[in-house]
Each structure stands twice: as structure tokens, then as C-alpha cells.
C-alpha positions in Angstrom: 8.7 -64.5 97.4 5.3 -63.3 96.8 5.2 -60.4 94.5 2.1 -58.5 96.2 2.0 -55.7 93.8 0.9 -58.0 91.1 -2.2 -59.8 92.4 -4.9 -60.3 90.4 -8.3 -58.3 90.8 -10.8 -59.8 92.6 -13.6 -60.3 90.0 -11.1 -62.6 88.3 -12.5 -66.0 88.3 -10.6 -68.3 90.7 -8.0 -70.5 89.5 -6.9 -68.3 87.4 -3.2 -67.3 88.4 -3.4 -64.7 91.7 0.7 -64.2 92.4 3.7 -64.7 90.8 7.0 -66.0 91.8 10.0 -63.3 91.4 13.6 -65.1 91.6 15.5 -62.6 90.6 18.8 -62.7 92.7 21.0 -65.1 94.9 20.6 -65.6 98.3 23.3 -62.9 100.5 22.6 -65.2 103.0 22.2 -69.3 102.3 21.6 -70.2 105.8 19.2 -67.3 106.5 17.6 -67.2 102.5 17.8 -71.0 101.9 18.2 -73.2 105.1 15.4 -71.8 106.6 12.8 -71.4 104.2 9.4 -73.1 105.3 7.9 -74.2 101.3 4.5 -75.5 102.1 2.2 -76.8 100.1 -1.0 -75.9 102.4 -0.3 -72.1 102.0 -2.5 -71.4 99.4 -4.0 -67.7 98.4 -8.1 -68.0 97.8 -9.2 -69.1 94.2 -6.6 -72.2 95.2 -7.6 -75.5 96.5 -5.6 -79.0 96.6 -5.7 -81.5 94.1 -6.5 -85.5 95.2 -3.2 -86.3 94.1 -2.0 -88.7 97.1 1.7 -87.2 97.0 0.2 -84.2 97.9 -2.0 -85.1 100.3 0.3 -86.6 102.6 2.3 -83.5 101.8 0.3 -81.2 103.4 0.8 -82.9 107.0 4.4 -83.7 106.8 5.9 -80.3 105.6 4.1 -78.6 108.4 5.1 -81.1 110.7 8.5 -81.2 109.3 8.8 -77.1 109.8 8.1 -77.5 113.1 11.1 -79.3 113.7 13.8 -78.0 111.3 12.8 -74.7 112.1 12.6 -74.6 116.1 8.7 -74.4 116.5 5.6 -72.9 116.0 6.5 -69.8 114.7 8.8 -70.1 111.5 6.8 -67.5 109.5 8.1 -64.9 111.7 11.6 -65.7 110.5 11.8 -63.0 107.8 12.3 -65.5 104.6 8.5 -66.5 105.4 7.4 -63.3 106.8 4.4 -62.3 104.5 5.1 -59.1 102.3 1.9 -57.7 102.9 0.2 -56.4 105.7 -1.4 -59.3 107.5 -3.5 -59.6 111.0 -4.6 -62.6 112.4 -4.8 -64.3 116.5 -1.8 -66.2 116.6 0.5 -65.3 119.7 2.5 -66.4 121.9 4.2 -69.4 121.8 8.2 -70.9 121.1 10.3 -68.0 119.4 8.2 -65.8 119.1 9.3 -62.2 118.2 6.2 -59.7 117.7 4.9 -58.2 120.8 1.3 -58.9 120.9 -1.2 -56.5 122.8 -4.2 -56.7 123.7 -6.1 -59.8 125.6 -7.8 -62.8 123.4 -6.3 -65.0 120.7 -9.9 -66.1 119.3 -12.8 -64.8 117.8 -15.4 -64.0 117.8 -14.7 -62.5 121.2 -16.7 -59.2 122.9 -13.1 -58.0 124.6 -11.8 -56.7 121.1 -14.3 -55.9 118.4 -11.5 -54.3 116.4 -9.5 -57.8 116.2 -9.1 -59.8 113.2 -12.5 -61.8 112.1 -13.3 -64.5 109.8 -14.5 -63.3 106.5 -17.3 -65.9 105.0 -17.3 -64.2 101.8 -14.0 -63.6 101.5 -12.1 -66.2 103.0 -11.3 -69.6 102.0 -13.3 -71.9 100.4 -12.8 -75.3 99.3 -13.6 -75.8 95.1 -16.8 -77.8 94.8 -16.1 -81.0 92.3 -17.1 -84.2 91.6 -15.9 -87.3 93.1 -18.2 -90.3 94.3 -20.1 -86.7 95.8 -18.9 -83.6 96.3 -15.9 -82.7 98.2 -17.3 -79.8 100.4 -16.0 -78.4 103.8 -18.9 -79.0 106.0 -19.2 -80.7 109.2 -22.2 -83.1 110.3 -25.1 -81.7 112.5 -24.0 -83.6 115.0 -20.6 -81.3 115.7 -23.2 -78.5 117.4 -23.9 -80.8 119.8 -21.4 -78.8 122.5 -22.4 -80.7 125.4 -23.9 -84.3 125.7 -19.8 -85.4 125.6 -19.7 -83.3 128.5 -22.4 -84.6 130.5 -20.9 -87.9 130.3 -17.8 -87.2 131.7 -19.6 -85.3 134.5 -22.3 -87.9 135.5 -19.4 -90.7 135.3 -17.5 -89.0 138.1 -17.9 -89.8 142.1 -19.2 -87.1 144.3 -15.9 -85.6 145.6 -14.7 -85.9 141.4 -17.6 -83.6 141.1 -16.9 -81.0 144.4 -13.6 -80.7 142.5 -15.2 -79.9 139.0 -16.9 -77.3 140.7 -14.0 -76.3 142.9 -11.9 -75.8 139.8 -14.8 -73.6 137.3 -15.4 -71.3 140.6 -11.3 -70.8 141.2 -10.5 -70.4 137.5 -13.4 -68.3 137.0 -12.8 -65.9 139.8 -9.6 -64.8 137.9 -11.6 -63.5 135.1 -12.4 -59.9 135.6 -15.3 -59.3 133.5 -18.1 -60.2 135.0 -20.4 -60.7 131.9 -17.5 -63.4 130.8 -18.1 -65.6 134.4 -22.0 -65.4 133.8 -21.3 -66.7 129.8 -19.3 -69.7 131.2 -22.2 -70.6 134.1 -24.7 -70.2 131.1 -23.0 -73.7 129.2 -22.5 -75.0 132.1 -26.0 -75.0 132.8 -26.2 -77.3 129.3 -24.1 -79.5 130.4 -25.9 -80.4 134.1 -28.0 -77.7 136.0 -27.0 -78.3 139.3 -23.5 -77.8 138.1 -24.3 -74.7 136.7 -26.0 -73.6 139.7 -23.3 -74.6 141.9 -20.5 -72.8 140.2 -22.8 -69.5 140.4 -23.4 -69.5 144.3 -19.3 -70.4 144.2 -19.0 -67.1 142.3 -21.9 -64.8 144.6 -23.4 -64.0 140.6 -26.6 -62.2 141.4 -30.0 -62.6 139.1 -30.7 -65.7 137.4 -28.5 -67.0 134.5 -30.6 -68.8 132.3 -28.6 -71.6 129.7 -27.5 -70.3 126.7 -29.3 -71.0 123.6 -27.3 -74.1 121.4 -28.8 -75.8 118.0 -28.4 -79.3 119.4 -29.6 -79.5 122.8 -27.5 -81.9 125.2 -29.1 -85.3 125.6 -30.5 -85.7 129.3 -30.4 -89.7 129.2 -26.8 -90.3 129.2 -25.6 -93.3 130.1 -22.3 -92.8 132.6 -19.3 -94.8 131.9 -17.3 -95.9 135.1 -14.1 -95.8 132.9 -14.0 -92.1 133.1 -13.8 -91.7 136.7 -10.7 -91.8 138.3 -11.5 -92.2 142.1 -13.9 -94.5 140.7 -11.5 -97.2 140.0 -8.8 -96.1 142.2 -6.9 -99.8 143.5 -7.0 -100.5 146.6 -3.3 -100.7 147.1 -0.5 -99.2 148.7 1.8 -100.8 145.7 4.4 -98.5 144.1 3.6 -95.6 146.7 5.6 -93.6 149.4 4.8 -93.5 153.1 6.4 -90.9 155.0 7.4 -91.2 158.7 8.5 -88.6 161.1 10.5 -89.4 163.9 11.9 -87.5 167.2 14.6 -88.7 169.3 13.3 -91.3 171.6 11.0 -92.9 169.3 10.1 -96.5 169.1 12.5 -98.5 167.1 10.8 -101.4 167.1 7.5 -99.4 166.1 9.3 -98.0 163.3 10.7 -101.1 162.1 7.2 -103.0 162.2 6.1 -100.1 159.8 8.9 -100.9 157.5 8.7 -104.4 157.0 5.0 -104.3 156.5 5.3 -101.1 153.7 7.9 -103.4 152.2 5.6 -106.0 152.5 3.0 -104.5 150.4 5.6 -103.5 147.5 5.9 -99.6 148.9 9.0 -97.9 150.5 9.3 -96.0 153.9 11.0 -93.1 154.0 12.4 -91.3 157.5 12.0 -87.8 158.0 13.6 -86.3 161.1 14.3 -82.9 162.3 18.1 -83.9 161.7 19.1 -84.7 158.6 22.0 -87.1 160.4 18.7 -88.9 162.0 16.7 -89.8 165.0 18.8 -91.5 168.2 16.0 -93.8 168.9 14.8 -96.0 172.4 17.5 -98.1 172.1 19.9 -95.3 172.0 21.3 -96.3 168.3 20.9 -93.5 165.5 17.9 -94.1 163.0 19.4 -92.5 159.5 17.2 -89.9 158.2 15.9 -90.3 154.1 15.1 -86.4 154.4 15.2 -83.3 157.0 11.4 -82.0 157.9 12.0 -78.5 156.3 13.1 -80.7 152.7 10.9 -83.2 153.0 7.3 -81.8 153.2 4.5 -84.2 153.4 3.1 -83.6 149.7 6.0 -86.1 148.6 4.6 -89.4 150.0 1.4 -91.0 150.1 0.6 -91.3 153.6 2.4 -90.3 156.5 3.1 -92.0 160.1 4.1 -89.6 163.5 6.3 -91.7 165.5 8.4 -89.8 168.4 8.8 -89.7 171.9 7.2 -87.2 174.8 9.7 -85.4 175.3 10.6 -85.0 171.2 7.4 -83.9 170.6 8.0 -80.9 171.9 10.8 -80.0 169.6 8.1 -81.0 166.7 5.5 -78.9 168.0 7.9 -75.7 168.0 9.0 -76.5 164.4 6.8 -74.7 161.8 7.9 -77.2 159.5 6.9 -80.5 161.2 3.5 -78.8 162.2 3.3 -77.9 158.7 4.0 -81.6 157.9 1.0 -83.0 159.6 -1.0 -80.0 158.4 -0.5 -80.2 154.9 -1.3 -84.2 154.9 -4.3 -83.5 157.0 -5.5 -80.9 154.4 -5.1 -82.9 151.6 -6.7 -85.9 152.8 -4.5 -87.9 153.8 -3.6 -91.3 156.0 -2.1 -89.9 159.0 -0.6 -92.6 161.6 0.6 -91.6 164.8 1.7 -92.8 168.1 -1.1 -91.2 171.4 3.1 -88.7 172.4 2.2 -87.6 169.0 -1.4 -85.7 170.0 0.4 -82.1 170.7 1.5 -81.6 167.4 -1.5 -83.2 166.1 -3.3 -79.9 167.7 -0.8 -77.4 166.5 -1.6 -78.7 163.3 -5.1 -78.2 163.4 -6.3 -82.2 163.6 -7.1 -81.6 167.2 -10.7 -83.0 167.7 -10.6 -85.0 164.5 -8.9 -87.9 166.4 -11.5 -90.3 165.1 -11.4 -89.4 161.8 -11.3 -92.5 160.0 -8.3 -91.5 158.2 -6.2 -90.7 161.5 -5.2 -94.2 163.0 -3.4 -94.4 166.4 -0.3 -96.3 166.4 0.1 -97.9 169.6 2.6 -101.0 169.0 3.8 -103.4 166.1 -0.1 -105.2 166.3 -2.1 -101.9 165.1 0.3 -101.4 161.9 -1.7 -103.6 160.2 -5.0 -101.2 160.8 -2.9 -97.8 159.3 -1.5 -100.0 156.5 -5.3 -100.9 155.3 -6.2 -97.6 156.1 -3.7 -96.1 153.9 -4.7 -98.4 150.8 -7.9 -96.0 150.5 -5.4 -93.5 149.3 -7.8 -90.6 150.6 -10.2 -89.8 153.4 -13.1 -87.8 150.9 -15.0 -87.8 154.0 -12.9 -85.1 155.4 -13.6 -82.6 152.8 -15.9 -80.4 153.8 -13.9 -80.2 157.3 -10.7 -78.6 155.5 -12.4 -76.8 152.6 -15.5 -74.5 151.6 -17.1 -76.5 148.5 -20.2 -74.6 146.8 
């Protein structure tokens, strides 16, 4: 335990001795005194720095790291052996265990949403000791860590065009949760660092009036920066159905054969088929034997496969096109860009589910026998029909 009371005056030269240990009693509790007691060797007061002893050294990573285990999580100074004695104030909230109730809204600084929060004292607060070595250990970091941006730039100019409608997708959504306004117009002001016409894209996303001009930054961002195709995801994207999930809804009266064509072909190309039906005891198909069913429609929503294929008969159709789910289904896939195969009985719930007109979209192949599985099965290798986009989705 710290003894607060006895710290040394300030003017005091630093290492000089700033605290004192008081062990003056035995633990009441062991467990609660003893077992949980977080000694660390990177707690230091100001006026102390660390040796280059190598014991130590490795020390001050692995007790830590140790502490976070033993002790549950993040927040073992708030068990009251290593609660500070003294009145302390600093950011940290939130997290595993913890037990103060924090107020207020940031957990950084410097921030302009509370002025009166803890700050960083350059005079005050700690400094490494300046001594010789082969040069002098110091805590500074190279010019080169104000550069905020060029990394950034990088990643941005390495992604594909729809990568990038969802970079700017993603700034305007987050961004329109945060209700200060002069907090949206900071964030568009980096951003404008980092690629203009990102910048200016995320502002017309976010209606911000007035021109926002980039913020001022020590290193400017480089402009020639060479992309790297390794940091685009879409970009290398295999061709391949391999590993995925294609989901297939049936009606009664459906094609058995059809279905069956579909299967071995999935199969074929290393991916599983699964049934959905609007029964979860299956589909009584053309050949009046029962198809089992993998999932119901209402528990097996399009979002868990891949690609999806509408096989069912005229008449079961129009049980599907009643069924919020199943419309939903075909929706959902549609939405999200999806392969969607389907037989022409198929087209009514194709129009409840908003595809309608967009028939020929290159993603939406007809299945009319075993020949044209071959056509949605390379279809479905292209994962996702980008195209569609800008049909199912306002992108700034």
C-alpha cells in the first residue's frame, strides 16, 4: 500500500524516494488481501523510470499480461487491494468487471464534448530519464508517425468500386448516429486527407451544408500511392462455389428431377444443397414421393446460404406468394445481391418480392430443366451481382 500522506514535495529532485511501503498488519482476508494483489513493475510514480535490466524488461509485459488472466480482466485495479489511495481521474471505462459507474460521453482526450475531463499533463506527467546508452534512450516517435493518412489511402485506392460504395456507405451510416454536428464535419475533414472524392461523398451522404475544407496535418498524405491488390477483398474473390451453401425452396408439385440435377451438380462443385419448404416434414414432389426438408421457410431465411434456387409448381406458388416468409426469402437474397435460380411457375413470387422487372438481371437465371443448371451454377460462382446495387440501395 502506498502511503499517500508521505510523498515527497515536488521540487525534490527525481529519483529520490517519492512513497513508502507500510506493512504493518496481516491480511483479514488472504484471498481478498493476498490472492488478488496485481504487483506490477510498470506502475511507477514520476521521478521513476525502468532500468535495462533484461529481467525486468520482459517483466513489464508478462505481469500485466499475467493480471489479466489471474485476475478476470481488464479492470483488476478496481478490486480494492489495487484501488489507488488517493483521489485519481483518468478515461478508462467500460469494459469486463467493471464496477464504477462512469458518466459522461468520451473515453479520450483531448475531446471538445468534456473540457472538464482528465488531460494529459506535459509538465507534469511522465517522462522517461534521459541516459546514455549507444544514444539516448528518449520517448519520442519518428516524423513519420504524423503521417495519419497515406496508410489510408492505400487501403482505399486498392479496393474495387462497390469495396469503395461500401466505404462510403459505412462513414455516412456511422456518422449519422453522431449527434453533434460539428463532430460529422471533423470526421469528413480527414477524410478529405485521405481521398477527396471520398470526403466529398460521405458529405453529400450526410446533407452537411458549406464547404468543409481538410483539416490541417504536419505530414501531408502522399498522392502517388501505389495500390496493392492484396488488400481488396472482392478483388481476389475465387471464382468458386467450393465450401459454400445453396439454398433451394420447394412447393409441393415441384420438379424432382429439377431438384435433383441441382444437387448432384452443387455436390459436384464441393458445395451442399439445402431444401427449404414451407413444411418442415418437406415437399410431396411430381412424382408424388415426399422431398425431406433441411429447414422450414420461417427458420431458414435466405441470409444462411450463398445462393438460392425457386423450384415449385403453379399451383404451390401460390401458397409461397401468401407466405411473408418465402416472399421475404427471395427478397432478402435479391437485396443482398445474390444468385437467384428459379423455375418461369416461380415469376409470382418473384414480383411479390420486388424482382419483378429485373428478370434479366444477370444474377437471376431461369431454371427451365436439368440442361440450364449448369448456367445458375456458373452464375453463382460470382458470389455477387455488384451490378445490382444501385437498383436495391441509395449509395452517395
Amino acid at each position: 500500500v502506498l502511503d499517500a500522506t508521505k510523498l515527497v514535495p515536488e521540487e525534490l529532485v527525481p529519483l529520490k524516494i517519492v512513497g513508502r511501503m507500510v506493512l504493518n498488519r496481516n491480511p483479514d482476508n488472504f484471498f481478498a488481501e493476498t490472492e488478488q494483489v496485481a504487483f506490477c513493475p510498470a506502475n511507477v510514480v514520476p521521478g521513476i523510470d525502468f532500468s535495462n535490466d533484461p529481467l525486468l524488461q520482459g517483466r513489464l509485459f508478462s505481469y500485466l499480461d499475467t493480471q489479466l488472466i489471474r485476475l478476470g480482466g481488464p479492470n483488476f485495479n478496481e478490486i480494492p487491494v489495487n484501488q489507488p489511495k488517493c483521489p485519481w481521474a483518468n478515461l478508462q471505462r467500460d469494459g469486463h468487471m467493471r464496477m464504477r459507474t462512469d458518466k459522461g460521453r468520451v473515453n479520450y482526450e483531448p475531446n471538445s464534448l468534456a473540457p472538464e475531463a482528465p488531460r494529459a499533463d506535459p509538465a507534469r506527467g511522465f517522462a522517461g530519464l534521459t541516459r546514455p546508452e549507444n544514444g539516448d534512450t528518449m520517448r519520442i516517435r519518428p516524423e513519420s508517425f504524423a503521417d495519419h493518412y497515406t496508410q489510408a489511402r492505400m487501403f482505399y485506392l486498392s479496393q474495387t468500386e462497390p469495396e469503395k460504395n461500401h466505404i462510403v456507405s459505412a462513414f455516412v451510416f456511422e456518422l449519422s448516429k453522431v449527434e453533434t454536428p460539428a463532430i460529422r464535419e471533423r470526421v469528413v475533414s480527414h477524410l478529405l486527407n485521405i481521398d477527396e472524392k471520398l470526403g466529398r461523398r460521405v458529405a453529400a451522404g450526410l446533407r452537411l451544408e458549406g464547404t468543409i475544407e481538410p483539416v490541417e496535418t504536419k505530414v501531408p498524405a502522399r498522392r502517388e500511392v501505389k495500390p496493392s491488390s492484396a488488400l481488396s477483398i472482392v478483388g481476389k474473390l475465387p471464382k468458386t462455389i467450393k465450401g459454400r451453401i445453396i439454398g433451394c425452396l420447394v412447393s409441393d408439385g415441384a420438379d424432382r428431377s429439377l431438384v435433383e440435377a441441382l444437387r448432384k451438380s452443387v455436390e459436384k462443385e464441393e458445395a451442399k444443397l439445402k431444401i427449404v419448404a414451407p413444411h418442415v416434414g418437406g415437399a410431396r414432389t411430381s412424382d408424388g414421393k415426399m422431398l425431406p426438408a433441411d429447414m422450414r421457410i420461417d427458420g431458414g431465411p435466405s441470409v444462411f446460404f450463398d445462393a438460392i434456387a425457386v423450384i415449385v409448381s403453379d399451383d404451390g406458388v401460390k401458397e409461397l406468394a401468401r407466405d411473408s416468409a418465402a416472399v421475404g426469402f427471395v427478397a432478402d437474397a435479391f437485396n443482398h445481391l445474390k444468385i437467384i435460380g428459379h423455375v418461369p411457375a416461380a415469376a409470382p413470387l418473384l414480383r411479390r418480392a420486388g424482382v419483378g422487372d429485373d428478370l434479366a438481371d444477370e444474377g437471376v437465371v431461369v431454371l427451365r430443366d436439368a440442361g440450364s443448371v449448369e448456367g445458375f451454377i456458373t452464375a453463382a460462382k460470382k458470389i455477387r451481382v455488384w451490378a445490382r446495387e444501385p437498383k436495391v440501395r441509395n449509395i452517395p
